[in-house]
N, C-alpha and C positions, 0 to 999 in steps of 0.2 A: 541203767539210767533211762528214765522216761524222754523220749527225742521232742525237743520244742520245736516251736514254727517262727518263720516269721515272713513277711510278706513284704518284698523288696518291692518301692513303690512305683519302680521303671518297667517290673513289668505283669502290673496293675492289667495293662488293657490285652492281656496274650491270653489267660484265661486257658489256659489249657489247649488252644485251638492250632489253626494256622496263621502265622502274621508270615507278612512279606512287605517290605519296603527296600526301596534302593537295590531290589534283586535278590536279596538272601530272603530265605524264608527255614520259617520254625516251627516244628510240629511238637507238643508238649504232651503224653499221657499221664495220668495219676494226677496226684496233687498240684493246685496252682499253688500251693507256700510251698515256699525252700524249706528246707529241712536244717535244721542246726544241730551234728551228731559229733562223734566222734571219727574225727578219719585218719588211717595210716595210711604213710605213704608208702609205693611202690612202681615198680614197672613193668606189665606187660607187652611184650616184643612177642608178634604172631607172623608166622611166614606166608601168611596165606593163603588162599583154598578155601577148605572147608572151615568156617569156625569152631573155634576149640570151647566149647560147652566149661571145661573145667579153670581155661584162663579166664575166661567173663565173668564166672564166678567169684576168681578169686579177688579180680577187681572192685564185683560188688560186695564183697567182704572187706575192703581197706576202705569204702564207700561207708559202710556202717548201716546201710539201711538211706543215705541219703538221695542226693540227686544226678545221676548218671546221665552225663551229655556226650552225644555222638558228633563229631565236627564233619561235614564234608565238603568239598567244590562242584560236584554234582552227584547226582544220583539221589533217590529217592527215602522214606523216612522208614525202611520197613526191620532196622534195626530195632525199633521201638519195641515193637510186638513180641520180636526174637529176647533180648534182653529182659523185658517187662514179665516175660511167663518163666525166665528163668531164674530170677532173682526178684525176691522180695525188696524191691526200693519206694522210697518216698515219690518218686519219678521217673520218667524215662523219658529224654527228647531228640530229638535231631534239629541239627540246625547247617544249615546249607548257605557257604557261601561263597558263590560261583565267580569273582572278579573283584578287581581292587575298589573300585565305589563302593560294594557292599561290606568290606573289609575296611571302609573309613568309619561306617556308620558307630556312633557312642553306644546306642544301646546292643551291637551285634559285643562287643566286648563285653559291656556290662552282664549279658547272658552267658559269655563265658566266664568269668568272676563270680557267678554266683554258683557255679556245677563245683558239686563235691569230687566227681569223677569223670575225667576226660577222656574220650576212645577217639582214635582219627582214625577214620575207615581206610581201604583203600580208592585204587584208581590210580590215579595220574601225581607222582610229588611233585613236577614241574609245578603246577598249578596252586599246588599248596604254596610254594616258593614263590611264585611268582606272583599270586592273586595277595598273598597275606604277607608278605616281608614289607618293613618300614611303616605296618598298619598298626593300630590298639588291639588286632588283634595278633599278632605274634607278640607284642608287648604282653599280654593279657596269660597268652601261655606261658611264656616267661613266669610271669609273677603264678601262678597256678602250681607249677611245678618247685619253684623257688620256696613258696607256703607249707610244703609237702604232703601235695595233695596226689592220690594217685594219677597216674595217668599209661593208657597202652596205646597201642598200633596195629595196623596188621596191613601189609602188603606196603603199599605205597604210605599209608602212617604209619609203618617201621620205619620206615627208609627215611623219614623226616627227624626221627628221632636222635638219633648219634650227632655228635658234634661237626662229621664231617659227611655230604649228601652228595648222592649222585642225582643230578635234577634237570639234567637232558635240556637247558633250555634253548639251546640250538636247533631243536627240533622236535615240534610238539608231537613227534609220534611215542606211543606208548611204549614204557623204558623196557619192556619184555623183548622188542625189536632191535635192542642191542645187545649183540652176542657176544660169549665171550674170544672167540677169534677173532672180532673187531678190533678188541679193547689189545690184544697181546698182540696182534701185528703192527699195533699205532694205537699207542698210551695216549695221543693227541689229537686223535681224530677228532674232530668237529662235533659232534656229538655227547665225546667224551665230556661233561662240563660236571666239575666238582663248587658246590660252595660251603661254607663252612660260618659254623655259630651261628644258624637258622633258630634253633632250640639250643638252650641249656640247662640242660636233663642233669642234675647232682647223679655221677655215678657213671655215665658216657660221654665225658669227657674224653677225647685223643682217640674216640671210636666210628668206627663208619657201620652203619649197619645196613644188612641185605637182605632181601626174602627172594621166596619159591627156589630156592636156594640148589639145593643136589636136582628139583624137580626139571628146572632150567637150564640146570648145567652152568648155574655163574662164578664156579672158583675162578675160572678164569680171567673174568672182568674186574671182579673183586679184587684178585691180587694185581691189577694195570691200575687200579683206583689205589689202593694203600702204596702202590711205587710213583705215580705220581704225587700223594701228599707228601712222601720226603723230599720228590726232584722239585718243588712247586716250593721247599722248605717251610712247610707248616706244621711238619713234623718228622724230628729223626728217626720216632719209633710208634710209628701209630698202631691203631689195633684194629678186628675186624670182628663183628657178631653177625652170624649169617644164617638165620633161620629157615629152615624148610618150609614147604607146603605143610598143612595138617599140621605142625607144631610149634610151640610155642617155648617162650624161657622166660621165668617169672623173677622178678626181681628185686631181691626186698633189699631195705635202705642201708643194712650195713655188706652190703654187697653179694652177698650167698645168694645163686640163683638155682630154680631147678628147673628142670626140662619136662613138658609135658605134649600128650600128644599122640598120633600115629602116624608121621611123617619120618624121616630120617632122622629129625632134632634138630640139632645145631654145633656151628663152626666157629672155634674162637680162634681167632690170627693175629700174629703179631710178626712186625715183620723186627730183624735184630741187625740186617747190614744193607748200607747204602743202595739202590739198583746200580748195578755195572752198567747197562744200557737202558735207558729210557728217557727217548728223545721224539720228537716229529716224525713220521714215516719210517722208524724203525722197530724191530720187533723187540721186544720186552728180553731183559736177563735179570734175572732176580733171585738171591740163593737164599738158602737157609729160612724161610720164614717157619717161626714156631704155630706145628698147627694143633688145635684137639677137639675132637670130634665127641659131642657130648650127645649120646639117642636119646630117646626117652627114659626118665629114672635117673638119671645121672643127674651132676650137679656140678657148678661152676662159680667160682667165686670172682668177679667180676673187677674186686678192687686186686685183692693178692694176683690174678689171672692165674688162679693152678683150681683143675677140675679132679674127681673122684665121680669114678663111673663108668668114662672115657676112656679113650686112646689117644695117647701123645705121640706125633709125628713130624714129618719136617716135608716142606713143601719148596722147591725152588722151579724159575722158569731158567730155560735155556733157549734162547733166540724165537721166543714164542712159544716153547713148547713145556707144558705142565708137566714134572716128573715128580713121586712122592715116595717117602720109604714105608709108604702100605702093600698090604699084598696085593697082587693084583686084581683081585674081583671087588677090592672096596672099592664105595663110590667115588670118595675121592683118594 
């Protein structure tokens, strides 16, 4: 089917260029008309690192040839380029918005409303949290994803994704800086800050999601964040997707996901019994959580939660301390 255009008249005066008002600013290449295609939804979850050539792909394939937007709170527009020679789109933009006045502005939404396809870069998800909650534009991704329009992540836009976020806002240092020996000696350390239904992604629901994942060493924070959202009562039996560096896990809308990449892959966790301990200034005890370790090739179905590909295993903490029924030389 021949792809129409049409020319939304807000944003008439962008013209392909750089605009900046109120502090965000917008770099647009290829076409100034939107693109009116057909688009499936889906979701790309990337753990960070290296970008994965084959998930951006697949993005721009539920894109259809339309217009692919890149969101950030800083950093610069050079996704453009990257994306733009990699896939055939109608467009490719960035758009940058560093703080909550620029997140009031109507027309920073209305550029989000009109993208076929959404990527949040990484960096900092405090910021994401902090600069865009209670603005048009977390409302705007809402309705984007709710339309069933694609949308991915990668690093710090993973970690925004899942219904329930780790988002440091205690301390704007960089969330890499908390380790997982933090999190398991003191589920409540000051830093530790969980929020929840930031996004509402169809399909991660009751999930927290992670990156740089085996690279960082964060099984362990991870499972202090899924034991405090049962101690916190926000959920008896939450779940955990935790992606590596270098890979990625694609997500199409009736749940089936695969795993792509050259990183370790990815972690699916569910935790199935209460924490025994997990209080203020004491160490984590946590049994039985269900874990499966999905590499690259494998495959995971995200609503049933049963993978093919994998290894299924059992992860418990004991006074802080991680024990798993893998062999010893697995990563986790």
């Amino acid at each position: 089917m021949k792809t129409r255009y049409f020319l939304p008249f807000l944003l008439l005066l962008l013209c392909g260029g750089i605009s900046s008002a109120a502090s965000y600013k917008y770099k647009r290449v290829g076409s100034d008309l939107d693109a009116q295609t057909h688009i499936e939804p889906g979701i790309a979850l990337m753990g960070g690192g290296t970008d994965q050539d084959e998930a951006f792909r697949w993005l721009c394939g539920k894109a259809n040839g339309g217009d692919f937007l890149i969101l950030r709170a800083r950093g610069k527009d050079t996704y453009n380029s990257y994306v733009n020679k990699l896939c055939q789109m109608n467009s490719v933009a960035t758009l940058i918005i560093p703080d909550k006045k620029a997140a009031q502005q109507v027309r920073v939404a209305r550029i989000i409303q009109h993208a076929t396809v959404i990527f949040i870069a990484g960096g900092d998800q405090s910021r994401y949290v902090r600069f865009w909650s209670g603005t048009p534009v977390q409302d705007a991704l809402n309705a984007h994803v709710l339309a069933d329009k694609p949308i991915g992540g990668t690093s710090a836009g993973l970690a925004v994704l899942g219904q329930f976020v780790y988002a440091c806002l205690e301390d704007k240092a960089n969330d890499a800086d908390l380790t997982s020996r933090e999190v398991l000696d003191n589920p409540y350390a000051k830093r530790v800050t969980l929020v929840r239904d930031y996004l509402k992604v169809p399909g991660l629901e009751n999930i927290l999601t992670d990156s740089h994942f085996a690279t960082r060493d964060r099984m362990g924070r991870s499972l202090g964040f899924l034991a405090r959202i049962v101690a916190d009562s926000w959920s008896k039996m939450p779940r955990g997707i935790a992606v590596d560096e270098k890979s990625a896990v694609l997500v199409e809308v009736n749940g089936r996901s695969k795993i792509v990449g050259k990183g370790q892959g990815a972690y699916f966790l569910q935790v199935t019994e209460a924490p025994e301990v997990c209080k203020a200034g004491q160490p984590l005890t946590l049994r039985n959580v269900s874990a499966y370790h999905a590499p690259t090739g494998a495959s995971f179905d995200v609503r049933e939660w049963v993978g093919d590909g994998g290894e299924a295993y059992s992860i418990s903490v004991e006074a802080g301390q991680v024990r798993t029924s893998r062999a010893e030389n697995a990563v986790y």
